[in-house]
N, C-alpha and C positions, 0 to 999 in steps of 0.2 A: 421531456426527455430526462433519463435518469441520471445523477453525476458519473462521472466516469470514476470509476476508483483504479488507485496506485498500488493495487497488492498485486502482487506475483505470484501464480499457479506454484501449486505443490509439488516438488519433486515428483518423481515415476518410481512407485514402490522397487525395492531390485534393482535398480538398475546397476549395468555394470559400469563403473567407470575406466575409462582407459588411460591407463595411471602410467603404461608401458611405452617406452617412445622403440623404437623401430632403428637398431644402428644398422649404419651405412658401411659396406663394404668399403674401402678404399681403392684396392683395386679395378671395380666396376663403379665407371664416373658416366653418367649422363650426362653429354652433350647435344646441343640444340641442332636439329638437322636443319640445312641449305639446301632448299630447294629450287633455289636459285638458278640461271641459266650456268651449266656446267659445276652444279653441286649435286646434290644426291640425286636420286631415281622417288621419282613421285609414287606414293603407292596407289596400288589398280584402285580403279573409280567402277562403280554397279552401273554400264552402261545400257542396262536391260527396255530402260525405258527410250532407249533414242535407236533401237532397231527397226530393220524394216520388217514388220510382222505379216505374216501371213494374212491374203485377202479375207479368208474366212474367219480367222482371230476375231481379227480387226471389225468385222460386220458385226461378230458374237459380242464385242464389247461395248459396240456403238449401239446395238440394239437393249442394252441391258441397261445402259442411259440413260434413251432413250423413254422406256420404261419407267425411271425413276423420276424424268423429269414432266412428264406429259401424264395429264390425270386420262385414262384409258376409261371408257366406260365399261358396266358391269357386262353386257351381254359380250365385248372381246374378251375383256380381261379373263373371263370364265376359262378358255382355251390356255393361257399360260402354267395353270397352277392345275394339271391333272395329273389321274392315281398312278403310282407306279405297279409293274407287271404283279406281284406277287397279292395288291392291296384289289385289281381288279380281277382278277380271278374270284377271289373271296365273293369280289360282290356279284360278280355272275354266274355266280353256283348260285347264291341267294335268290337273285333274284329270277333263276330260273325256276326254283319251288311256284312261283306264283305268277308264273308266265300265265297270260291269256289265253283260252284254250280259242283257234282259231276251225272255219271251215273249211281248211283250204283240204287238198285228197292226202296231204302228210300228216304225221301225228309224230307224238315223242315218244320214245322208246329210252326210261331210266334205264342207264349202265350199260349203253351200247354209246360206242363209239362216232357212227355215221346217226345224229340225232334225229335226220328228218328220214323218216322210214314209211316205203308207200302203203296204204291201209291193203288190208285184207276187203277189198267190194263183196267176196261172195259169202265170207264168215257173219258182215255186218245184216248182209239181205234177210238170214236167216235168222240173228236174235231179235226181239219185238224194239 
């Protein structure tokens, strides 16, 4: 182990020293409050954590515990962390390019509305 050395770190280049002391008003004296029975008035306390909170709060927070403290396995866990509205649209335009063309009597119609549109039977009879 190495000896310990007795030097003192270098000053902090700049620094400002506060050289200035701070006078005291005279007429405004700080005095110690009594909060005592029949002294001051206690100030408000953040009683937010000792309300009765709503059933479903309450479930929303227990489950989020829950969660933190219980190792979930991957095939649940998968359901908690999904796309939001804007992220899945994206990908279901995408991944409608390369939809599987199926045999069913519908087919897709790009840039109509109603996507499953029933086949024409007598237009197909006739091309080879």
């Amino acid at each position: 182990m190495p000896p310990k050395s007795s030097k003192k770190p270098a000053p902090a280049p700049f620094s400002t020293a506060k050289s200035s002391k701070v006078t005291k008003n005279p007429l405004f004296e700080a005095t110690p409050r009594n909060f005592g029975i029949g002294g001051d008035i206690q100030p408000k306390r953040d009683l937010t954590r000792f309300l009765k909170w709503p059933a479903y709060v309450r479930l929303q927070r227990q489950k989020v515990i829950l969660h933190q403290r219980l190792k979930v396995p991957p095939s649940i866990a998968q359901f908690a962390h999904t796309l939001d509205k804007n992220t899945a649209t994206q990908l279901y335009k995408l991944l409608n390019k390369y939809r599987y063309v199926t045999s069913l009597p519908f087919h897709f119609v790009p840039g109509q509305r109603n996507c499953l549109q029933p086949r024409d039977e007598a237009a197909e009879e006739g091309s080879p």
